[in-house]
VOKE-347354 format. One record per atom (N, C-alpha, C): residue number from 1; residue in three letters; atom name; x, y, z. Coordinates in steps of 0.001 Angstrom, whole numbers, plus 500000, padded with zeros to 6 digits. Each point is the difference from the previous one (the first is absolute). Layout:
! residues N
    i   aa  at      xx      yy      zz
  NUM  ALA  CA       X       Y       Z
...
This chain:
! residues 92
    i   aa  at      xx      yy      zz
    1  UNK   N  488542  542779  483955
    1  UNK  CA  500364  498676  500487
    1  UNK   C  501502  499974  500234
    2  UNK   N  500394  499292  501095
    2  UNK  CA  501682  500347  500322
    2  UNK   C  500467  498671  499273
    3  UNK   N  501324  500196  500055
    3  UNK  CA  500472  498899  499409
    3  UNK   C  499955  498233  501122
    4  UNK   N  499917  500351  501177
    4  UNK  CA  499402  498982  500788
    4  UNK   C  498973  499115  499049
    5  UNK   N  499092  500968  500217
    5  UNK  CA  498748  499392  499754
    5  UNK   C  499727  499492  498411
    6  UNK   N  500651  500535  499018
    6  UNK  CA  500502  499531  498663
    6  UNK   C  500552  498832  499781
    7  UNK   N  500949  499413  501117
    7  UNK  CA  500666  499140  500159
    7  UNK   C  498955  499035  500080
    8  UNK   N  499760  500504  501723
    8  UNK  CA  499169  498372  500013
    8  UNK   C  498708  500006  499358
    9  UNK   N  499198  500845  499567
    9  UNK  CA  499169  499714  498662
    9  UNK   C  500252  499100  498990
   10  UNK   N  501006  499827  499463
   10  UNK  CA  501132  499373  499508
   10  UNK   C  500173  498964  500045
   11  UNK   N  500424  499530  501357
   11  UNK  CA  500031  499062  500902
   11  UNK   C  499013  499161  499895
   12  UNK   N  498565  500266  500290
   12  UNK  CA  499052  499629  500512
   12  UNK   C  499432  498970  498224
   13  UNK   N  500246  500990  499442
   13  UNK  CA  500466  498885  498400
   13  UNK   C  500772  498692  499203
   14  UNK   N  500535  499875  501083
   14  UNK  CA  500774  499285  500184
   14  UNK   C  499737  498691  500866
   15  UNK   N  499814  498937  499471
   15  UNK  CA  499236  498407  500926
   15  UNK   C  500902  499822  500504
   16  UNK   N  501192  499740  499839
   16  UNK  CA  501322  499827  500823
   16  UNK   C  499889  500473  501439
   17  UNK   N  499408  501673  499742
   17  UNK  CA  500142  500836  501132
   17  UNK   C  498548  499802  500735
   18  UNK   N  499086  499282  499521
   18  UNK  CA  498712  499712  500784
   18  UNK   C  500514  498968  500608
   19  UNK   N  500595  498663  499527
   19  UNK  CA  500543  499097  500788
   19  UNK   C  501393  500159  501294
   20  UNK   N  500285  501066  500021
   20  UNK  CA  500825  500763  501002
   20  UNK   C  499363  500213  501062
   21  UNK   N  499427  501037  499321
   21  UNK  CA  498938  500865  501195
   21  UNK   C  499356  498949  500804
   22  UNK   N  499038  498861  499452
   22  UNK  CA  499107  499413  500447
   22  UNK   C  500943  498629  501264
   23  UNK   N  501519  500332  500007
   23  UNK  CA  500530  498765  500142
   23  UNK   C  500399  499711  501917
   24  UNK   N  499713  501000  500683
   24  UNK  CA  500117  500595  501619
   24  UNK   C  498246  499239  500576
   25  UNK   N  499231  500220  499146
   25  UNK  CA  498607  499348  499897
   25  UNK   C  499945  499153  500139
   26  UNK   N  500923  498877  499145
   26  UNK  CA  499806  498613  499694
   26  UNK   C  501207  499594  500626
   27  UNK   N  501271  500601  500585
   27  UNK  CA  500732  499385  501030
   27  UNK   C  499678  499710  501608
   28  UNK   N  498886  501420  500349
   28  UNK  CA  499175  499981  501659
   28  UNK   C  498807  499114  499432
   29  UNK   N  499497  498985  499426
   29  UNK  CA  498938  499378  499570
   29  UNK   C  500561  498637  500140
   30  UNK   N  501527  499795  499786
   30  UNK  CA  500665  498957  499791
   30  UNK   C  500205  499868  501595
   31  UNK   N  500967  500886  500796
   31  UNK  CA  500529  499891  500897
   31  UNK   C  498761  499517  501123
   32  UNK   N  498828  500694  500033
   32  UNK  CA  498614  499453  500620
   32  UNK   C  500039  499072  499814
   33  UNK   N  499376  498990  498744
   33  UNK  CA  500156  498634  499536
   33  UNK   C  501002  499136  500521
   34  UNK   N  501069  500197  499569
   34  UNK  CA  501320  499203  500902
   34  UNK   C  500036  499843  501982
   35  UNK   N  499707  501324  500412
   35  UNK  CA  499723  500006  501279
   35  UNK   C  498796  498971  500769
   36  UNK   N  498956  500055  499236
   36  UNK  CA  498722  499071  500112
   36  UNK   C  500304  499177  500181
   37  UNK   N  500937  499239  498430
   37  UNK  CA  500426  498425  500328
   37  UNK   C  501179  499899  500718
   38  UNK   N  500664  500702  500597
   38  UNK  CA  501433  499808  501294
   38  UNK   C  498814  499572  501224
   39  UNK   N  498942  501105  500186
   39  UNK  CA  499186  500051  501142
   39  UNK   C  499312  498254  500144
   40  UNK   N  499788  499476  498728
   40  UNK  CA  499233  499005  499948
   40  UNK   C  500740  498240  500084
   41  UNK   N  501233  500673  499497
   41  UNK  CA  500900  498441  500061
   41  UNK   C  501278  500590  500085
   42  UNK   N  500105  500949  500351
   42  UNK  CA  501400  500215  500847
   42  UNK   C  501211  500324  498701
   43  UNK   N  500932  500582  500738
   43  UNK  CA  500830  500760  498404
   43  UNK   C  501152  498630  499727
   44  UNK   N  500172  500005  499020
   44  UNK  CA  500243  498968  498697
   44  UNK   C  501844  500520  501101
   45  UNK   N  500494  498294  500189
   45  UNK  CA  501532  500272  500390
   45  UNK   C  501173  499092  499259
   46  UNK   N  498903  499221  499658
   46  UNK  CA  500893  498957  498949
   46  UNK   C  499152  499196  498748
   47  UNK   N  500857  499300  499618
   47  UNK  CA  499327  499294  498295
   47  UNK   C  498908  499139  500703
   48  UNK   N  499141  499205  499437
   48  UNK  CA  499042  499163  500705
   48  UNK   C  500845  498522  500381
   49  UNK   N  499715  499547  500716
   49  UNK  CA  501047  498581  500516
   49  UNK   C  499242  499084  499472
   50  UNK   N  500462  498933  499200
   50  UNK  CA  499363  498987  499277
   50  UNK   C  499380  498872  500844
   51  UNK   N  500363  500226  501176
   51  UNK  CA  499670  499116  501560
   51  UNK   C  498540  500272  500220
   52  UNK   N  500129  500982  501218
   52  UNK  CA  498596  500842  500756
   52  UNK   C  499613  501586  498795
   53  UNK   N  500189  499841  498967
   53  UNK  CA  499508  501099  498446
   53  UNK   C  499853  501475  501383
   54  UNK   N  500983  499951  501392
   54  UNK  CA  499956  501899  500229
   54  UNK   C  500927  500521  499055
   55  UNK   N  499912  501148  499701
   55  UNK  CA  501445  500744  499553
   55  UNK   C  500370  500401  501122
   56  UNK   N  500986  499201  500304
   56  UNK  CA  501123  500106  501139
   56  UNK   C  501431  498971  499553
   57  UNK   N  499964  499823  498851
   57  UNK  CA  500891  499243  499866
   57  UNK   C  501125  501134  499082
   58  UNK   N  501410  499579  501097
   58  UNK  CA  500774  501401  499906
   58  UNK   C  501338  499692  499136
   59  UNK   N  501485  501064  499321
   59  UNK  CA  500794  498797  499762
   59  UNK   C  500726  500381  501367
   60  UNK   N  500984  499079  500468
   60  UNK  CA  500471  500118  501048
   60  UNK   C  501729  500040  499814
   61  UNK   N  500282  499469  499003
   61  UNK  CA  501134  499752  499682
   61  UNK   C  500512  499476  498421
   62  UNK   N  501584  500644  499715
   62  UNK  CA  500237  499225  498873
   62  UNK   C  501321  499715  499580
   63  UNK   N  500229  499057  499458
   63  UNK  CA  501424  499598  499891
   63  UNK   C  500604  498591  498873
   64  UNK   N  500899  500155  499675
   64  UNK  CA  500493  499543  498660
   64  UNK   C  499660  498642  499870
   65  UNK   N  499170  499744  498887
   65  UNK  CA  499578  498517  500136
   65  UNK   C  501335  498988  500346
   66  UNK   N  499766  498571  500327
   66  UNK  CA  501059  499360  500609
   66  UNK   C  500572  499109  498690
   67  UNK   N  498876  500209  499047
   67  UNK  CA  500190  498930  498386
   67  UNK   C  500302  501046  499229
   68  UNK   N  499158  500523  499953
   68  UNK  CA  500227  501282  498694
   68  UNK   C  500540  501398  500010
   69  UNK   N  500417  500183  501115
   69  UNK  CA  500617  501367  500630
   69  UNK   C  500810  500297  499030
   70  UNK   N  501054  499194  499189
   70  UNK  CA  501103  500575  499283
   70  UNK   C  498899  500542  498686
   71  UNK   N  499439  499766  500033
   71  UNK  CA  498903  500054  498659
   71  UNK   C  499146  500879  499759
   72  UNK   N  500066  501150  501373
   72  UNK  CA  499492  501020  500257
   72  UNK   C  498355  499701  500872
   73  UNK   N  500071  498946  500569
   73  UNK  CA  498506  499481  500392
   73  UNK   C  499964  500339  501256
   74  UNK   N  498987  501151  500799
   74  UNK  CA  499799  499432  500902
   74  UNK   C  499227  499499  500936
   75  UNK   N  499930  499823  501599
   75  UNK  CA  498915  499289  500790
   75  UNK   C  499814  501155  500657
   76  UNK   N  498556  500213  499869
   76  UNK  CA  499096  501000  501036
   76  UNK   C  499321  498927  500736
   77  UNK   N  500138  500550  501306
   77  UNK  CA  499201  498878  501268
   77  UNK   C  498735  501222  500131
   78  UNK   N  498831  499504  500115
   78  UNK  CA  498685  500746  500777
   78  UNK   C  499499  499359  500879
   79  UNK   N  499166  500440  500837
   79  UNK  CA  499629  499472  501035
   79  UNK   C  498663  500811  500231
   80  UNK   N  498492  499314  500654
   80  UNK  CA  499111  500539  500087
   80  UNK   C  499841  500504  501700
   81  UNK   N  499720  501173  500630
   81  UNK  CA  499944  500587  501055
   81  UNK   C  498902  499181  500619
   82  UNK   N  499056  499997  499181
   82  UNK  CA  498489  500027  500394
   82  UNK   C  500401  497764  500757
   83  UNK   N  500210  499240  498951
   83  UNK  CA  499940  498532  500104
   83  UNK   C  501519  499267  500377
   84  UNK   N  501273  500804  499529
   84  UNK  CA  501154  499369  500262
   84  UNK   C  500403  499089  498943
   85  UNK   N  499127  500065  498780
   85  UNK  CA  500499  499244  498825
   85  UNK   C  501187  501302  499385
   86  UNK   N  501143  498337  499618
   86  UNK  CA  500834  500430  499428
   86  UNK   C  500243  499523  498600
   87  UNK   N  500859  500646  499347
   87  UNK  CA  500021  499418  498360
   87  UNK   C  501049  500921  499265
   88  UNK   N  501209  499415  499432
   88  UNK  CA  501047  500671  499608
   88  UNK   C  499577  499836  497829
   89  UNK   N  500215  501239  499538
   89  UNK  CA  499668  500544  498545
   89  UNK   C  501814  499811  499462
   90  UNK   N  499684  499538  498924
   90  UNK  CA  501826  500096  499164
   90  UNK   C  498820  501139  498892
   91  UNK   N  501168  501278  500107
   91  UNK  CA  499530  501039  498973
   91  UNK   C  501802  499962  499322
   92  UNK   N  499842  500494  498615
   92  UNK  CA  501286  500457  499477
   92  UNK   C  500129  501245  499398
């Protein structure tokens, strides 16, 4: 027996290394799956818009709140592609 094959004998003892091996399997199983649903409702381009619920609602812009800016706050504007609803987020 060469030392190759010692190795991954070895290897093959190892669940860690079954969950490796098995993991090219379950990424082309995924990538199928994901493709299906792009094919079926189209690929995901933004968050869902609280308006018309497409995900098409994008951020578009951002800039120092006009109250809380010194305070480290600021205003993200989004806007939905799909409906034209708009709606500005204060994140800090």
């Amino acid at each position: 027996m060469s030392t190759l094959d010692s190795s991954l004998s070895l290897l093959d003892k190892w669940p860690q290394w079954k969950r490796l091996t098995a993991m090219p399997d379950q990424v082309a199983r995924l990538e199928q799956r994901l493709a299906a649903i792009e094919a079926k409702f189209g690929p995901a381009i933004g968050d869902t818009c609280p308006k018309c619920r497409q995900s098409a609602f994008q951020l578009v812009g951002s800039k120092k709140d006009p109250v809380f800016g010194d305070m480290g706050v600021s205003l993200r504007q989004y806007r939905c592609s799909s409906c034209g609803f708009e709606e500005d987020k204060q994140v800090h």
